[in-house]
C-alpha positions as CSV (number, residue, x, y, z in Angstrom):
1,X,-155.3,223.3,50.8
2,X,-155.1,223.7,47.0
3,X,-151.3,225.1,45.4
4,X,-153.0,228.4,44.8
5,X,-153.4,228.9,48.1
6,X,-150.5,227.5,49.3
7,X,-148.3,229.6,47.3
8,X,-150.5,232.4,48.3
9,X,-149.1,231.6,52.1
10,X,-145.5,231.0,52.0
11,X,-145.3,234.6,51.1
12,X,-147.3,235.9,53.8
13,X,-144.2,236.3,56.3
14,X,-140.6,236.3,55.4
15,X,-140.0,233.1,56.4
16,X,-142.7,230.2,56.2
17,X,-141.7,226.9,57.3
18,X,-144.4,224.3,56.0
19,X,-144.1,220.9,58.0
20,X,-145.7,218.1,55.9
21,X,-147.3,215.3,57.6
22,X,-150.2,213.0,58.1
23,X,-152.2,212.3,61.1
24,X,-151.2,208.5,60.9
25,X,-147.4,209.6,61.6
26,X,-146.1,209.1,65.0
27,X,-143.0,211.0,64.1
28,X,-144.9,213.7,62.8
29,X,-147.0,213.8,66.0
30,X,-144.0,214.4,68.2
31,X,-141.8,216.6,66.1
32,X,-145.1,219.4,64.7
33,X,-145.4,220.9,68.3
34,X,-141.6,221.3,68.6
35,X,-141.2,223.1,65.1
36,X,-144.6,224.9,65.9
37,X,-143.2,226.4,69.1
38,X,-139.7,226.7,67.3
39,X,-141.6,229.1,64.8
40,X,-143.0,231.0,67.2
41,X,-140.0,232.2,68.8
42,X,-139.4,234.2,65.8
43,X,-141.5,237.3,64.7
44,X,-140.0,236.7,60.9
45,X,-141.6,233.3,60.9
46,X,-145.1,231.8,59.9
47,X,-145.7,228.0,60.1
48,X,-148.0,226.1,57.8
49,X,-149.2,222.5,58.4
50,X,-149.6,220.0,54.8
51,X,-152.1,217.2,55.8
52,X,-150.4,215.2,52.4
53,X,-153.4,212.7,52.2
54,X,-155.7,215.6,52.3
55,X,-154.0,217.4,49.6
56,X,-152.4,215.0,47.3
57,X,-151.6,217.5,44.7
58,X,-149.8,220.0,46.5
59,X,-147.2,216.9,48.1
60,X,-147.2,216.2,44.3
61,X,-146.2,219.4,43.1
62,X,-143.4,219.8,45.5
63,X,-142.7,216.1,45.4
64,X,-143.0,215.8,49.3
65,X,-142.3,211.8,48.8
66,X,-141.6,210.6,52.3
67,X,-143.1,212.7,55.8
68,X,-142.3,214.3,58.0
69,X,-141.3,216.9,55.6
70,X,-140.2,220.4,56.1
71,X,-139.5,223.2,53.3
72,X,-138.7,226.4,54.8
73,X,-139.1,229.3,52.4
74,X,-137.8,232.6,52.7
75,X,-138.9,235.1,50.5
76,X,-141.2,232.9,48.9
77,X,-138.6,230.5,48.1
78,X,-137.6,226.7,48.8
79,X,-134.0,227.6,51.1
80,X,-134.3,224.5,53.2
81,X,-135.7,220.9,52.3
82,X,-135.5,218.6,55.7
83,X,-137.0,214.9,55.5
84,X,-137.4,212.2,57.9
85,X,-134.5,212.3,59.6
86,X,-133.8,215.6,60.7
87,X,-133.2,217.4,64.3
88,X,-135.2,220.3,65.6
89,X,-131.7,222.0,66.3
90,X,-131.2,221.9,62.0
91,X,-133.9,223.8,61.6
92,X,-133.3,226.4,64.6
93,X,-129.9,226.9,63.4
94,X,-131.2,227.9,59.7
95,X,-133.8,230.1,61.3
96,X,-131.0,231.7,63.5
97,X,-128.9,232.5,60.8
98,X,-131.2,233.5,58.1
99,X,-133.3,235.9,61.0
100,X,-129.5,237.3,61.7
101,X,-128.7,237.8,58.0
102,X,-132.5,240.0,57.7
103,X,-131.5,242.2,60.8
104,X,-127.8,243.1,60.2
């Protein structure tokens, strides 16, 4: 994935979490299934998967130094910056309040 095209989809729902990982990660292995089914739960939410050795660059330009790392976007920009050591009930509680805060 180039940056042109990943900026093009973290504005394709209101809220895109991207998980950036590699396939050498054990961690990551484990924890992308639980955020993936996490997303899904949520009609606001899209989830996009970074393979950082395959794009270089883009873990560059968002300097995505360490994996697995999560930016979640809303609106098309970085709210929520989660790395390494992070629980999948962080991220559901940011997703729970910020889908609250676009339906009240």
């Amino acid at each position: 994935m180039n940056i042109e095209a990943f900026q093009k989809a973290i504005t394709s729902a209101p809220i895109v979490i991207s998980y950036f990982s590699y396939p050498a990660c054990n961690v990551c292995k484990v924890l992308r299934p639980k955020i993936e089914s996490l997303s899904a739960q949520y009609d606001e939410v899209a989830f996009l998967y970074v393979d950082t050795h395959e794009a270089p660059q883009l873990a560059g330009q968002y300097t995505i130094f360490t994996v697995p790392t999560i930016l979640i976007f809303v609106d098309g920009r970085e709210s929520l910056r989660l790395s390494r050591n992070f629980s999948v009930g962080e991220v559901q509680a940011f997703l729970e309040r910020m889908t609250g805060l676009m339906r009240a």
